[in-house]
C-alpha positions as CSV (number, residue, x, y, z in Angstrom):
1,X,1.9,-23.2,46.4
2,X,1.0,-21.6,43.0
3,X,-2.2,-21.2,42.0
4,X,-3.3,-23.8,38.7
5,X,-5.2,-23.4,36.0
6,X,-7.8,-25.7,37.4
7,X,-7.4,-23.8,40.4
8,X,-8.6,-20.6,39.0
9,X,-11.1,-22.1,36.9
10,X,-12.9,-23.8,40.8
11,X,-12.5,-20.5,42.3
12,X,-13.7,-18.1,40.0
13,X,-16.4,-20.3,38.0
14,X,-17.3,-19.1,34.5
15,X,-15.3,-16.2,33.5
16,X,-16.2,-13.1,31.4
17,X,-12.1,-12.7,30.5
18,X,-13.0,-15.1,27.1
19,X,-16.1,-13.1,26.5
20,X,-14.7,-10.1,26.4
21,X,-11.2,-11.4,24.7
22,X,-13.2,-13.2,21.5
23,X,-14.8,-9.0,21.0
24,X,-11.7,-7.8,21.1
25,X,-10.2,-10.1,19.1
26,X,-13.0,-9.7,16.3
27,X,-12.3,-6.1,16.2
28,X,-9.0,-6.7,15.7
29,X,-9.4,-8.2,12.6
30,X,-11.7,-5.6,11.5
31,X,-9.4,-2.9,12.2
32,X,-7.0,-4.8,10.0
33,X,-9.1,-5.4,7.1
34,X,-10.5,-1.7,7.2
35,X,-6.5,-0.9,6.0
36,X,-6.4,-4.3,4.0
37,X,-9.4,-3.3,2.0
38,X,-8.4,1.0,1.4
39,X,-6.2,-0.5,-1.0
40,X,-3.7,2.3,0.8
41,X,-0.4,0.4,0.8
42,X,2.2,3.0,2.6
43,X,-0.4,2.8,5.9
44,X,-0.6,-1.2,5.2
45,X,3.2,-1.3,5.0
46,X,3.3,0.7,8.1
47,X,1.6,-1.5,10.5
48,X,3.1,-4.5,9.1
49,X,6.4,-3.2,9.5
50,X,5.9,-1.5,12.8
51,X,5.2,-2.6,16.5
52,X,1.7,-3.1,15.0
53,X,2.9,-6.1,13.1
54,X,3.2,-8.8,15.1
55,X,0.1,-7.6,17.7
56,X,-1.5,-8.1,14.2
57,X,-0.2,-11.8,13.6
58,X,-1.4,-12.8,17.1
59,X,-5.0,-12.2,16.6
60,X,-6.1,-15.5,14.5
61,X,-3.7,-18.0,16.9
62,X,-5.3,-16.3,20.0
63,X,-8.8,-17.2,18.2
64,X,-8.0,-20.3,17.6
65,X,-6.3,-21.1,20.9
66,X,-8.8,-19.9,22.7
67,X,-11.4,-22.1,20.6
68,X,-9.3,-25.1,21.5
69,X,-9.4,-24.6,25.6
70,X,-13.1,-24.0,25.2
71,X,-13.9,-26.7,22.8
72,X,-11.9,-29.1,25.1
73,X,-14.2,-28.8,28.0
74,X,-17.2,-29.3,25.6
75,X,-15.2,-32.7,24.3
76,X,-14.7,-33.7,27.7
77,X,-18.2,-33.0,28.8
78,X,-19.8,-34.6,25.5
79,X,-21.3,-38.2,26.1
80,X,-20.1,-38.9,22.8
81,X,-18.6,-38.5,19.6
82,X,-21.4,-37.7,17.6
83,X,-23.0,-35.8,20.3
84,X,-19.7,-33.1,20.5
85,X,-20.3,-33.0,16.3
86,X,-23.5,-31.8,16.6
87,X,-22.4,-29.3,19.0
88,X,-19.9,-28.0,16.8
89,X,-22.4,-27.7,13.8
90,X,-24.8,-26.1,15.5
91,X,-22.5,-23.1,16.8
92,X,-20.8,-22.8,13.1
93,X,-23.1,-23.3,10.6
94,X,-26.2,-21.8,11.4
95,X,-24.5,-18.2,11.6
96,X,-22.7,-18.8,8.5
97,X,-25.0,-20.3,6.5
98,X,-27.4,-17.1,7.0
99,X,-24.2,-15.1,6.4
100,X,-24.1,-16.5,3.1
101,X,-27.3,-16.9,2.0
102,X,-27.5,-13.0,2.5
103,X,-24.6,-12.0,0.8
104,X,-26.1,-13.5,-1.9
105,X,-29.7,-12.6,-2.2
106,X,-29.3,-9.4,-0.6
107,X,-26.0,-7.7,-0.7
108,X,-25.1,-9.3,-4.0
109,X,-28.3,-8.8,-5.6
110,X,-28.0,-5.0,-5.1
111,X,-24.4,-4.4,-5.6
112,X,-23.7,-6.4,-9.0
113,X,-22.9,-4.6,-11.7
114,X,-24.8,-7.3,-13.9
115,X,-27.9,-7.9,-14.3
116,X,-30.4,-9.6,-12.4
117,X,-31.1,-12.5,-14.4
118,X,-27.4,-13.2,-15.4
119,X,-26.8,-12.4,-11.7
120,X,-28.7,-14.9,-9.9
121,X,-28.2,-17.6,-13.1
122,X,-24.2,-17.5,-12.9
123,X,-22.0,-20.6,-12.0
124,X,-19.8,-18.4,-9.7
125,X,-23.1,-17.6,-7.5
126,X,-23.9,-21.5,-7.3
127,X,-20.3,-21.7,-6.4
128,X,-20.2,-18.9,-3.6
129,X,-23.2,-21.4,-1.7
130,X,-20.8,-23.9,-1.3
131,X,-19.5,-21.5,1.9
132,X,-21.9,-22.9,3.7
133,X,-20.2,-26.3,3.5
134,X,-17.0,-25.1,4.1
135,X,-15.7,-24.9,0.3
136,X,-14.9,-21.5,0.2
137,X,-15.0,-19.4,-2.7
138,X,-14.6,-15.7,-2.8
139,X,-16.6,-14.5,-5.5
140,X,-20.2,-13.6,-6.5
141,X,-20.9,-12.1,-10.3
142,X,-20.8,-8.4,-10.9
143,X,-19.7,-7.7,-7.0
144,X,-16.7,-5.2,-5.8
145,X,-14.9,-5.3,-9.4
146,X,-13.4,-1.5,-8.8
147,X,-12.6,-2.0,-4.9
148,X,-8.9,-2.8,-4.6
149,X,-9.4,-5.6,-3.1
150,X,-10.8,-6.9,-6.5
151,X,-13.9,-9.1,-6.8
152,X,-13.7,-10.4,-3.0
153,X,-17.0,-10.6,-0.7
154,X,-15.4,-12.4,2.1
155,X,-11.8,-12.6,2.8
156,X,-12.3,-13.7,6.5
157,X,-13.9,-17.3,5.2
158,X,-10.4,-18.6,4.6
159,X,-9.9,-19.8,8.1
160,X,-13.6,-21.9,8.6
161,X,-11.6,-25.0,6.3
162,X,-8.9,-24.7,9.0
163,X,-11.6,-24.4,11.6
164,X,-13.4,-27.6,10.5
165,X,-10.3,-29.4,10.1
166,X,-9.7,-28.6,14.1
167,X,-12.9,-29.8,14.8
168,X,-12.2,-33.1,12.4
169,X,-8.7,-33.6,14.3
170,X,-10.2,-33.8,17.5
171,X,-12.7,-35.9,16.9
172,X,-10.2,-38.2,15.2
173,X,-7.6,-37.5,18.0
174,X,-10.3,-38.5,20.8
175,X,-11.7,-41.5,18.7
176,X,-7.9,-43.2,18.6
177,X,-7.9,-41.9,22.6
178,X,-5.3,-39.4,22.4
179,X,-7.9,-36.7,24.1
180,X,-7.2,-39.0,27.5
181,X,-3.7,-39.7,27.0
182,X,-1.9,-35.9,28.0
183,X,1.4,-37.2,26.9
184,X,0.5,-38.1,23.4
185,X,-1.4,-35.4,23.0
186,X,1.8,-33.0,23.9
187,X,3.7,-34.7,21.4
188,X,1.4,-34.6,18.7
189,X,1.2,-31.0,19.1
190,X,4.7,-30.4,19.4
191,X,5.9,-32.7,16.9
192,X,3.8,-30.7,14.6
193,X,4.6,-27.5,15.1
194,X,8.1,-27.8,15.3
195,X,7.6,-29.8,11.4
196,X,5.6,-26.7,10.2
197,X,8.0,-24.4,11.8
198,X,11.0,-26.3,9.9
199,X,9.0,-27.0,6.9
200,X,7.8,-23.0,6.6
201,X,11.6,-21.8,7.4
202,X,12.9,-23.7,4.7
203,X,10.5,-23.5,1.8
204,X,8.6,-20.2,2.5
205,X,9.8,-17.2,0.8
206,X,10.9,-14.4,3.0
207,X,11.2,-11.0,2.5
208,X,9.8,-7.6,3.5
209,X,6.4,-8.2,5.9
210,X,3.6,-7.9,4.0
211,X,-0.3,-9.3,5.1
212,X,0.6,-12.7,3.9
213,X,3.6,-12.7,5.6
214,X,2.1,-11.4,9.1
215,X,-0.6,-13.9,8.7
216,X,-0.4,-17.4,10.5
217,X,-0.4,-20.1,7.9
218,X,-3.4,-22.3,7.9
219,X,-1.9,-25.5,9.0
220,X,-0.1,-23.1,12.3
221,X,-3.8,-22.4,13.4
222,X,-4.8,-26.0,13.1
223,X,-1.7,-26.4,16.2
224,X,-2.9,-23.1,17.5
225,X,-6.2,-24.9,18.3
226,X,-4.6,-28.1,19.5
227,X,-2.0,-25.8,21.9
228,X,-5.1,-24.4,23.6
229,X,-6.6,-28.4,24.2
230,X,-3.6,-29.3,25.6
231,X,-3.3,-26.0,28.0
232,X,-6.8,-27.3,29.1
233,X,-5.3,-30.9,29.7
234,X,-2.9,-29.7,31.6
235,X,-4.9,-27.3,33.5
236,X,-3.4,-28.6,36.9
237,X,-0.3,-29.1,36.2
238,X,0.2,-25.4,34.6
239,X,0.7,-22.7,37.3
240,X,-1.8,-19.4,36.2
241,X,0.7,-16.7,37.0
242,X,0.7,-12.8,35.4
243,X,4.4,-13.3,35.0
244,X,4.6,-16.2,33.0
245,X,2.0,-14.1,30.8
246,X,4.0,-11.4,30.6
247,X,7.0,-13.5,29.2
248,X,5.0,-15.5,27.0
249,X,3.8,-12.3,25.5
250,X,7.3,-10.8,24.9
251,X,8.0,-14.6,24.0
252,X,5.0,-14.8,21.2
253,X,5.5,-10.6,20.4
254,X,9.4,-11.7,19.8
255,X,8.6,-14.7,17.7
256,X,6.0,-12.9,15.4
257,X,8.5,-10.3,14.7
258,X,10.2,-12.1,12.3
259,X,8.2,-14.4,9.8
260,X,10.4,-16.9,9.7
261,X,9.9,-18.0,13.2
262,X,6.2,-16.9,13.9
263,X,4.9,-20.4,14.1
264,X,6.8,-21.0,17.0
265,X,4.8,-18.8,18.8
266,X,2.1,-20.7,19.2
267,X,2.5,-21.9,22.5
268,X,3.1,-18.7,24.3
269,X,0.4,-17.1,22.6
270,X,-1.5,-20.3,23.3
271,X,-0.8,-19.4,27.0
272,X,-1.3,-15.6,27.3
273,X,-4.7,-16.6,25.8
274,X,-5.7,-19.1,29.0
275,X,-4.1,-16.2,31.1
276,X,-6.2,-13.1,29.2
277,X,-9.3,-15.6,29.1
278,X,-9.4,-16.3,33.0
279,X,-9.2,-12.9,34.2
280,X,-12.6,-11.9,35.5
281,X,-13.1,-7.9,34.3
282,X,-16.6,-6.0,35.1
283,X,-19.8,-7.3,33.7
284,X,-21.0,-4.6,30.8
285,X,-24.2,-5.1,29.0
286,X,-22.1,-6.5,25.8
287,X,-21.0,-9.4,26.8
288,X,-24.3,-10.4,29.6
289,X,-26.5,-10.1,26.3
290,X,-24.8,-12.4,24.2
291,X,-21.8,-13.9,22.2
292,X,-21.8,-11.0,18.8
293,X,-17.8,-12.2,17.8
294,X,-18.5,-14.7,15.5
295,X,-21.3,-12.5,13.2
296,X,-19.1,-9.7,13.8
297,X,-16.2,-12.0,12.4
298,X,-18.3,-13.9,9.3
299,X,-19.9,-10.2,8.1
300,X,-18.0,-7.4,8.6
301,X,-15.6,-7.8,5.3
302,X,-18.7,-7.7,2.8
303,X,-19.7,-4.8,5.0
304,X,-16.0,-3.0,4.7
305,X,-16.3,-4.2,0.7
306,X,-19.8,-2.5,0.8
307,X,-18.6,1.1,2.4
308,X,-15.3,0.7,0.1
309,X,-17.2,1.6,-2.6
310,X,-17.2,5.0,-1.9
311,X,-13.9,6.5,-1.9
312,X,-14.4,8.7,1.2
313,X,-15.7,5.5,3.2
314,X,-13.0,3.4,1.6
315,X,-10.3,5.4,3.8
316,X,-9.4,3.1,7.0
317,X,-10.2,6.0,9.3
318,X,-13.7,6.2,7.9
319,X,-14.2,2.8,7.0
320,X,-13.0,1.3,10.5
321,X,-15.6,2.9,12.9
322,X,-18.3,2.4,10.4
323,X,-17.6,-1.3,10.2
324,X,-17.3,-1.2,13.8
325,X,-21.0,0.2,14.2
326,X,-22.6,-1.9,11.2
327,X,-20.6,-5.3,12.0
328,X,-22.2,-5.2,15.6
329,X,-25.5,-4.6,14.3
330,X,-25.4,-7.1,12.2
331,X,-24.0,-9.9,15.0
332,X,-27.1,-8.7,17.5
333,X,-29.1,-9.7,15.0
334,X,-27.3,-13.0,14.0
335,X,-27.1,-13.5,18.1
336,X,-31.0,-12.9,19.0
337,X,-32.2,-14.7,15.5
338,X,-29.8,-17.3,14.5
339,X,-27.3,-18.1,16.8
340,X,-29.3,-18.3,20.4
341,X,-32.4,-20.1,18.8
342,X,-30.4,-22.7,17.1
343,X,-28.2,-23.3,20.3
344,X,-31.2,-23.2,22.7
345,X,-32.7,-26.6,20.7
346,X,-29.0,-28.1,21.0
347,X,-30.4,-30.8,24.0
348,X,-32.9,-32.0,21.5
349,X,-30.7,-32.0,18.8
350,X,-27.9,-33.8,20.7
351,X,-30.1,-37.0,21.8
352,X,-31.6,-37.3,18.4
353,X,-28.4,-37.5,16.9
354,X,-26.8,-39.8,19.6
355,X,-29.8,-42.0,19.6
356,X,-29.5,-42.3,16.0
357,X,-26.3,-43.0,15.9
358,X,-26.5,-45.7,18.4
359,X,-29.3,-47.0,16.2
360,X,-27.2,-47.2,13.3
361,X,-24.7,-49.3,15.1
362,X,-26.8,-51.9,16.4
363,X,-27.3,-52.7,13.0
364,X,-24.3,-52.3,11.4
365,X,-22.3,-54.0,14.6
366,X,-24.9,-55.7,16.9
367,X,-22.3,-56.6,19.5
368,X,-21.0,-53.3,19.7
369,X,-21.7,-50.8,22.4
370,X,-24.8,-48.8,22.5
371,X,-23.1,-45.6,22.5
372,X,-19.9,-44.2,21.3
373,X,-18.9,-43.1,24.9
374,X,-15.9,-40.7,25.3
């Protein structure tokens, strides 16, 4: 009989396959953006036209897919709604709230081209905090006006909406009971991405690949996320097998080759994900002292803005290893000061929440239950 999912997950216990597969997938989209933001457009046309392409398009879906298996277990091991929330805000906001805060007091500050006082008074500065709630905005006064990408800070915030909308959908999803009903779940997630697949074949342009074209739309990541829950529902019933990898990968690489088709590669990429996750490679120092893909994710673009200033730094071969260097630097330190702290005070943080929530609905609905048990 064929090994499961579940199998592999009681036989192996926690893996270091997802550790090491969120770093690499980080890099990945800081590899991209070091070409994206050298404003060199024959290399950009290169890799989006070449084998590079759709290895390219893959990288937020496997995020995202990866997120949702994860995320499942912690929905299914929450004691409540509110509980899994606070969960959620305490791994995401933290980080990027601190990422924000010092693009804009530090990075800003020194790189405007304005000055201080008309800096640090501008609307578009007030408007660049609201990051931190998930209304992005990609601008601060004065910053990166002569870097080809013009005027941008952060070009990776565009997916934490979509990220916060996954988090809203499966709370919403679990409150109406869908998380403990596999079926519905299924063809929720199927039913959707076969309406964004028909819905972006007929009313998206297409035309030569170009970044926006290689990129996964929003909405595809949403079901990206959702794909990866219902791999984890289905954990025993879907055999783990390196050939059934391999074909979703050719699968996924196929589907991605052609733009009009790439959101139906979200369940095979959904699946080589699990796969890639599962494995169990050596232990290295990186990945025993801690999580850095999320800082390295959230900070390296103001970073590769920062070194595209100079023209010699601004070329991708320059630009890449440096942001490799300074992005990990800067996730150790948003690790060891932000992100462990805040997650170590998560048990506290949990209760008081649940116990005010269950507070709050004894007296808004005194009959109901004392807890909003999953």
């Amino acid at each position: 009989m064929r090994a499961s999912i579940a199998d592999r997950m009681n036989a192996a216990g926690p893996t270091r396959g997802f550790d090491y597969l969120r770093l690499f997938l980080a890099l990945g989209v800081v590899a991209w953006h070091s070409i994206y933001v050298s404003g060199d457009a024959q290399v950009q046309n290169i890799v989006l036209n070449s084998w590079i392409g759709p290895l390219k398009a893959l990288l937020l879906p496997m995020f995202f897919s990866l997120s949702g298996f994860l995320v499942a277990g912690s929905m299914e091991r929450a004691r409540s709604l509110e509980g899994f929330a606070t969960l959620r805000v305490l791994r995401i906001a933290p980080a990027l709230a601190v990422e924000v805060l010092l693009s804009v007091i530090l990075l800003g500050a020194v790189l405007t081209e304005l000055p201080l006082g008309e800096y640090f008074t501008s609307p578009t500065l007030r408007s660049y905090l609201l990051n931190m709630c998930g209304d992005i905005h990609y601008h601060l006064p004065g910053v990166f006006l002569n870097n080809p990408v013009h005027a941008t800070v952060n070009l990776s915030l565009w997916t934490v909406p979509f990220e916060l909308q996954c988090y809203l959908f499966l709370i919403v999803l679990s409150g109406l009971g869908f998380f403990k009903r596999k079926p519905v779940f299924l063809c929720v997630g199927v039913s959707l991405n076969l309406g964004l697949w028909l819905a972006y074949f007929i009313f998206r342009a297409h035309g030569p690949a170009s970044a926006a074209s290689m990129t996964m739309p929003g909405p595809g990541l949403v079901i990206s996320f959702l794909a990866g829950i219902t791999i984890y529902l289905y954990r025993r019933e879907i055999p783990l097998r390196a050939e059934l990898a391999v074909l979703a990968f050719i699968l996924a690489y196929g589907l991605l080759h052609e733009p009009r088709f790439m959101v139906l590669a979200i369940f095979p990429a959904a699946y080589l994900t699990i796969w890639a996750g599962l494995t169990n490679p050596p232990s290295s120092l990186i990945v025993r002292s801690g999580d850095y893909s999320y800082g390295i994710y959230v900070f390296a673009f103001p970073i590769q803005q920062a070194l595209a200033m100079n023209p010699t730094l601004r070329l991708w071969y320059f630009n890449m290893p440096a942001a490799f260097v300074l992005s990990f630097l800067y996730a150790t330190f948003s690790w060891h000061v932000v992100e462990k702290p805040v997650l170590g005070k998560k048990k506290p943080a949990v209760a008081f929440v649940e116990a005010l929530g269950a507070r709050l609905r004894r007296r808004l609905w005194p009959a109901a239950p004392a807890s909003s048990s999953l």
